[in-house]
Structure formats: C-alpha cells, structure tokens
C-alpha positions, 0 to 999 in steps of 0.5 A, a space after each residue: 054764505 057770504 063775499 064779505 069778510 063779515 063773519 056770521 052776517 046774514 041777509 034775505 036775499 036768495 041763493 040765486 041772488 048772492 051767487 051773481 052778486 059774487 066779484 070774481 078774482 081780479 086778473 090785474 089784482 092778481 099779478 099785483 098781489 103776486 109780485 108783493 107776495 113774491 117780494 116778501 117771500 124772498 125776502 122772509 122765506 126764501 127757502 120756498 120749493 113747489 111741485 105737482 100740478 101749478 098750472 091751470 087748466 079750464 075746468 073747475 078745480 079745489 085745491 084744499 090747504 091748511 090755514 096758516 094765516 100770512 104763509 096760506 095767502 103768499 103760498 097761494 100767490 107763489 104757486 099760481 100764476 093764474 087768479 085763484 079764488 080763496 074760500 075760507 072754511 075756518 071760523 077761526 079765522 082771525 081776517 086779518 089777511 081775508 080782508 087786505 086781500 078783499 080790499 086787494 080785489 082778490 074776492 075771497 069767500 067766507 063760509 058762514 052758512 049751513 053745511 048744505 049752503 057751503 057745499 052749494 056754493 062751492 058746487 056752484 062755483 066750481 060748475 062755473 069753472 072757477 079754480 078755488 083755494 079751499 082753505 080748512 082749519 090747521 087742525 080740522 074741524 067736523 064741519 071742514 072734514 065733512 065738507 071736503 068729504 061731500 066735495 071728494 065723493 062728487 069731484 073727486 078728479 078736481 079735488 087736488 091737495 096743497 100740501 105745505 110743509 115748514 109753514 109752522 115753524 116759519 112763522 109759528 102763531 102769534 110771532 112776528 118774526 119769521 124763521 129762515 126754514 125751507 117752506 116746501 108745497 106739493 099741488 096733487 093727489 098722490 093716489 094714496 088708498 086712506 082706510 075706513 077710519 081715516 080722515 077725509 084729510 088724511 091724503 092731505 097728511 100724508 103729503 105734508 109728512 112726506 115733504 116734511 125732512 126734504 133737504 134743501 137740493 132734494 126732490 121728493 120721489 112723491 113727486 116723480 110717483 104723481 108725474 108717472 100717475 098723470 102719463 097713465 090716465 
C-alpha cells in the first residue's frame, strides 16, 4: 500500500508506520479543485444531474465508483462538497489524474499491496472516519470484486454506491474531445437483493442501468424508492 502514486513501490516500514505517515484531504484543496472541476464540467459536460446521499455525514463511509479516468475525478469533486479521499483500486490505472490531484493536496491512495493489506487499510481508515472514494476497474477484476465483497460483508450500512451513467460515451478511451451527452450520478443503495451468482458489483449494475436512458428533465423513480427506504430505517 502505498500514498504516492508509485504503482508497485515497496518499503520496510511497518503498517502502523505507513498508516500515520498518510496526508489527508486537504479542506482548501478541495474547494480549490471543486471550483476547477465545476468550471471544466460546465464547460465540456454540462449535462450533469446527481442524487442519492451527497452530503456527509460523521461517520466513516465508502462510496464504490467505476474508473472512468478524468470523468471519476470531476464526478467526485461535483457531487462532494466535503473533502473525500479517493483509493484507487485499479492497476491499470494509467495516474495521469492520481498524480495532479496528488500534486493538487487531494492525498489519493494507491492500493499496491496484498489483498489482506488493501482491506487493512481501508479498514483503517474508515475506523478513523474518513469518507473514501473507492474506485474499481470499469470492468472488475477478481481482486476488486473480492475487496468490495470483504468491505460489504463487514460495513455493509457504510458501503454506498456511485453509480454514473454517460461517463463513457462523454469521453470514450483514448478521445480528446469530449461529447455533449447528459452524465447522470446516483450516490446510495438501492436495497436491491443480488442472487447467489451475482457480482458483488451487481447493485453497482443495476444502478448504472437504471440511469442509463433518463431524459434530460426526468427524475429517476429509483431515487424517490431510496428516499422512502432512508425514512423507514
């Protein structure tokens, strides 16, 4: 595990030591890069709707995310108003945006270590409260799966989804010029009942399916489903 956006670095220092030697989010950073971000979207992708459960609360909280390069990171700093720290868990990852936002004082996380370190880690750091951004392959891997698999199993009230949907034909790999198409993100469970076989993304699935064709003016009866769900617990 690692802070620095070094992919596959490794040290002697101990787990204890590389927890405290973590920056965290900066609060001024985050404003900063919030108001660049929001610049840019409106400006490249100004079709942006977002709901679900945006504003943070105290406790510790893992929102899961797919990896859509530029899109994942002006996502995040759209919908949050709050520093959120972003983990990424994808080894190909090509850290282009990890490290400006590294360099930016957003202190983003690579998971480089073993499966058991990578659950530690994010362990830890939702004990200590931090609200983190767990971004997994667009197309999971094993390794992703089973680490969102261990985080649900144990905090499954504070695992939350970020479900975005347009992200790919907004910006498709590889293009450098974005399209103008609605980017719509959901933030929540659905309280949906995945079978046996399913993926431990499969919730994830289901939300990104079920913003996919929303209309410019339309609001998503997921939504409303979740807000109703929310007033009963």
């Amino acid at each position: 595990m690692t802070a620095s956006p070094a992919p596959g670095q490794k040290t002697d220092l101990s787990r204890s030591d590389k927890l405290s030697m973590l920056p965290t989010p900066g609060g001024l950073a985050w404003k900063v890069c919030r108001a660049l971000a929001r610049f840019v979207g409106s400006v490249f992708f100004p079709y942006f709707r977002v709901w679900g459960e945006t504003e943070l609360t105290r406790d510790g909280r893992i929102f899961i995310t797919r990896n859509f390069g530029l899109l994942t990171w002006l996502t995040a700093l759209r919908v949050f108003k709050r520093p959120v720290r972003v983990v990424v868990a994808d080894s190909g990852d090509d850290f282009c945006w990890f490290n400006l936002a590294g360099k930016c004082g957003l202190a983003p996380i690579f998971l480089n270590g073993t499966p058991e370190e990578n659950f530690l880690l994010v362990e830890h750091l939702v004990e200590e409260g931090e609200k983190l951004l767990l971004v997994v392959p667009d197309f999971a891997d094993e390794l992703s799966e089973s680490l969102v698999s261990r985080l649900r199993a144990v905090r499954f009230l504070q695992v939350l989804f970020l479900a975005v949907a347009g992200a790919r034909e907004a910006l498709p790999a590889k293009a450098f010029v974005p399209r103008v198409v609605p980017i719509s993100a959901f933030c929540g469970m659905p309280h949906f009942q995945p079978g046996e076989d399913d993926s431990p993304l499969a919730e994830l699935d289901f939300l990104e399916q079920a913003l996919t064709d929303l209309e410019i003016d339309e609001l998503p009866s997921i939504f409303f489903n979740h807000q109703r769900n929310l007033n009963r617990t």
